[in-house]
C-alpha positions as CSV (number, residue, x, y, z in Angstrom):
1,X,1.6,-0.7,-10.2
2,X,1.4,-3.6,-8.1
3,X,4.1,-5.9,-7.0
4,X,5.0,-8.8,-5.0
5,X,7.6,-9.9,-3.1
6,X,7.3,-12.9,-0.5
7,X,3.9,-11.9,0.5
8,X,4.0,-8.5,0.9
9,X,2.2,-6.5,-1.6
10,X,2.0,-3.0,-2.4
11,X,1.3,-0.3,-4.5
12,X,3.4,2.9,-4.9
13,X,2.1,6.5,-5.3
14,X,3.6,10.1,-5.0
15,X,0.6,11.3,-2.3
16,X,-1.9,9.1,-1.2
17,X,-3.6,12.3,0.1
18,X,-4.2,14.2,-3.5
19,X,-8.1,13.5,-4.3
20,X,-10.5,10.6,-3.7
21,X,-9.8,9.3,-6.8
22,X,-5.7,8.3,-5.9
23,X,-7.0,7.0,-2.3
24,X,-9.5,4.8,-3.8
25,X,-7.4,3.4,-6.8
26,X,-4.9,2.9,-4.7
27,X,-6.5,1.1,-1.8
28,X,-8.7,-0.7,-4.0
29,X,-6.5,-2.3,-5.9
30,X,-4.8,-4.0,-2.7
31,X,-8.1,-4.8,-1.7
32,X,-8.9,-6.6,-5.0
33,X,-5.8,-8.2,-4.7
34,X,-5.6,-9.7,-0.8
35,X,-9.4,-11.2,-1.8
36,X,-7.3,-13.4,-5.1
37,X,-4.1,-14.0,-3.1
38,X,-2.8,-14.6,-0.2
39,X,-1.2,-11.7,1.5
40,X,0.9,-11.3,5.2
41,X,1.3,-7.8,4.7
42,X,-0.4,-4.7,2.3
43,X,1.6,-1.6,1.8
44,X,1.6,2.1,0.4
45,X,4.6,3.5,-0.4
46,X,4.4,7.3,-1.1
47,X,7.0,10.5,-0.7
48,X,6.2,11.1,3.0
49,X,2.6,10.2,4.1
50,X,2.8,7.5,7.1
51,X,-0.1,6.0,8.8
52,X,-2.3,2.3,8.7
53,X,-5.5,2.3,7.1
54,X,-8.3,-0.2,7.3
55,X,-10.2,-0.6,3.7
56,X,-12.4,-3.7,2.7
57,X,-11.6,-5.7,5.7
58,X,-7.9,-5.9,5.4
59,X,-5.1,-3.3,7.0
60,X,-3.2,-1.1,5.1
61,X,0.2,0.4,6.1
62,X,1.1,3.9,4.4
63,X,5.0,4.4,4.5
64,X,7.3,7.1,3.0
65,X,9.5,5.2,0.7
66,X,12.6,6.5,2.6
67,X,11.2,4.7,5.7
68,X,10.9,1.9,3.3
69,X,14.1,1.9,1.5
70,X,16.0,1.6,4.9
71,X,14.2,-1.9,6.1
72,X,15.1,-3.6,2.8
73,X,18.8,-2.8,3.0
């Protein structure tokens, strides 16, 4: 699922960490998507991984969706 808002997008999954497969689904798909649109900011949002990745020439930021939930209150 990918969605925008301003120009941050991001993709939401339950563990980024599960198999190749999930990592590379979805990181690609940001990837993909920053090439065909403008983008300030890429994120992850999963249960409770945290950490920045760099994939396809563009940074990543992996958040846990509580962490995420409090900064668009």
């Amino acid at each position: 699922m990918c969605r925008q808002r301003n120009n941050i997008r991001f993709q939401v999954c339950y563990d980024l960490s599960a198999d190749t497969e999930t990592f590379d689904r979805e990181t690609g798909a940001l990837v993909k998507l920053s090439k065909t649109l403008e983008c300030d900011k890429c994120l992850i949002i999963t249960y409770d991984e945290e950490k920045t990745l760099s994939e396809g020439g563009i940074d990543i930021e992996v958040i846990p969706v509580w962490k995420w939930l409090l900064q668009i209150v």
